[in-house]
C-alpha angles and dihedrals in degrees: 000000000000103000099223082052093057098045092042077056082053098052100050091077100047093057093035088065088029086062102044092088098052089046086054098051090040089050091044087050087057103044087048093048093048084049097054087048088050092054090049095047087051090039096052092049096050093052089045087053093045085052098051097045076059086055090050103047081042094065091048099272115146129206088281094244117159093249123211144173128312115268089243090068135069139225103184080157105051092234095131093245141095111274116225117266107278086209112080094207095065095041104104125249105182129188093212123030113225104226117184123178141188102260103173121083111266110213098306095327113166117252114267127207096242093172087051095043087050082046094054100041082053092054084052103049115034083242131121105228129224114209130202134169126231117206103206106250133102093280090075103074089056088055086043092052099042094039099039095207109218083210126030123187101191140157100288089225077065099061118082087070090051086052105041097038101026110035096244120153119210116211108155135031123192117276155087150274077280093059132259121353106232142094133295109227102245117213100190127173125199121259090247091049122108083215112123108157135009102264090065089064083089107114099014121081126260118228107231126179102217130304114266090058114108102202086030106059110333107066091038092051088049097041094050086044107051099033091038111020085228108148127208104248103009099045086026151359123262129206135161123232087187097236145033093253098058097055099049089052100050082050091051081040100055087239090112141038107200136013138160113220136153123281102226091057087048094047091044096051091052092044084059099043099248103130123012115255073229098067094070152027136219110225095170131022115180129200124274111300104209117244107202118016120187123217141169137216112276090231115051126100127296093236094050087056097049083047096049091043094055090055095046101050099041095043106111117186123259117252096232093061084048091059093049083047114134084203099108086226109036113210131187100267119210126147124267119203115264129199112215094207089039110035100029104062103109086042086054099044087054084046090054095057107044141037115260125276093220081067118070112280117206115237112245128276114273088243139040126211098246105215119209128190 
């Protein structure tokens, strides 16, 4: 055997075991240096999670806990509101009735007779009957709480806070012999869009109005969440066109890819030509949500309630209100019974998963994550 062959034999070994050491260290290096990444990359998305919950909770969102009445009341029935006090010395008899009532104009609702509805409650009940407007904003629930209404007459997407925190029960909402008067949430992709339902919404941004509206950002963040756990900034993007008619113009556009709006604005912009049936598609359409819900107060007596009740339910609305009406169809309004457990469900699942409206609600962050696929 050549004799440089055979020593280079020899050698082999001996850096080989020269080298282990080095090879260690380097492999240990390693090992250290894909573990710090590790940690950042964890770090960082923890940090980019932490940032977009603030988003969340930024744009009104709650923790998504099912919500349910106060521990001071009971529910011996089930029926998801307050009983009535067994003891007769603490069930209310008032002189006057309290009697507040949406004023401002709710998305095109036709105008109500309030002064004829309070006549006729106090036909009913014996009771004179003290009237006050609300006007829809933050402030109400401060006139709600220091004035404590007997009868409240509120946006229906409002009342599961009045139910679970002040003992309000909820039994008609506004409508007809064809159901509730209110609007349909409208999921609606652009013509150009690949969108086709609304699980593929995952990764694209979702065109909202502004967070206190109920068809124009509440009901399609709760509806994606609950029947596709998809969340608003870390499943998909959220911005505010500010109103419904924008969005529904940058979607007919091509400005925009997806956008939830009401059904009755889409349907009266295409109606009017404004924008082609063409343009869009509806990709989700959900069931009414009610527009006024009356409710009274959990404590008073049985016969104020019977009596409440009768006046309520068999009050239909003047003509002539009808006819000064802002609804584009004006329709006879009268109120239709309404059962809280049965007929609320999609109101409290959007409760559920976001804070009230009748608290303050933040107004949303300056600037959106924008997804891409």
């Amino acid at each position: 055997m050549n004799s440089s062959l055979a020593n280079t034999h020899k050698r082999t070994p001996f850096m080989l075991w020269m080298l282990r050491p080095v090879l260690y260290l380097t492999l240990a290096v390693l090992l250290v240096f894909c573990g710090y990444l590790v940690r950042q990359t964890q770090g960082e998305r923890e940090v980019d999670f932490q940032l977009k919950q603030s988003m969340m909770s930024g744009y009104g969102i709650g923790s998504g806990a099912h919500k349910h009445l106060a521990s001071r009341f009971a529910d011996a029935h089930g029926n998801l509101t307050a009983d009535a006090p067994t003891d007769p010395s603490r069930l209310a008899d008032p002189d006057d009735l309290r009697f507040a009532y949406l004023q401002k104009d709710v998305d095109g609702a036709e105008s109500i007779a309030w002064s004829e509805l309070a006549k006729a409650i106090e036909t009913a009940t014996g009771k004179h009957v003290a009237s006050q407007n609300l006007e829809g904003d933050k402030d109400d629930l401060k006139t709600i709480q220091e004035q404590g209404f007997h009868v409240l007459i509120v946006h229906a997407a409002d009342t599961p806070y009045l139910v679970n925190e002040l003992g309000y029960v909820p039994f008609a909402v506004a409508g007809d012999d064809h159901g509730p008067h209110g609007h349909r949430l409208n999921l609606i992709a652009s013509a150009n869009s690949q969108i086709q339902t609304p699980e593929e919404i995952k990764g694209h941004t979702l065109m909202a109005t502004e967070p206190r509206s109920i068809t124009g950002y509440r009901a399609g963040i709760a509806y994606l969440q609950q029947t596709y756990g998809l969340r608003p900034e870390l499943d998909f993007a959220v911005n505010f066109s500010t109103s419904q008619r924008n969005s529904i113009l940058g979607i007919a556009g091509g400005s925009m890819e997806v956008a939830e709006v009401s059904s009755d604005k889409l349907r009266s912009m295409t109606r009017k030509g404004e924008v082609s049936d063409k343009s869009y598609r509806i990709i989700y359409e959900s069931e009414v949500i009610p527009r006024f819900a009356v409710c009274y107060s959990y404590n008073l007596k049985p016969e104020l309630v019977a009596g409440i009740k009768k006046a309520v339910l068999g009050f239909v609305n003047p003509p002539a209100a009808a006819e000064v009406s802002n609804a584009e169809v004006p329709r006879p309004v009268r109120f239709i019974p309404a059962n809280y457990a049965k007929d609320f469900v999609m109101i409290r699942t959007m409760d559920d998963a976001f804070e009230s409206r009748l608290r303050e609600v933040p107004e949303p962050p300056a600037t959106q994550t924008a997804l891409h696929n």
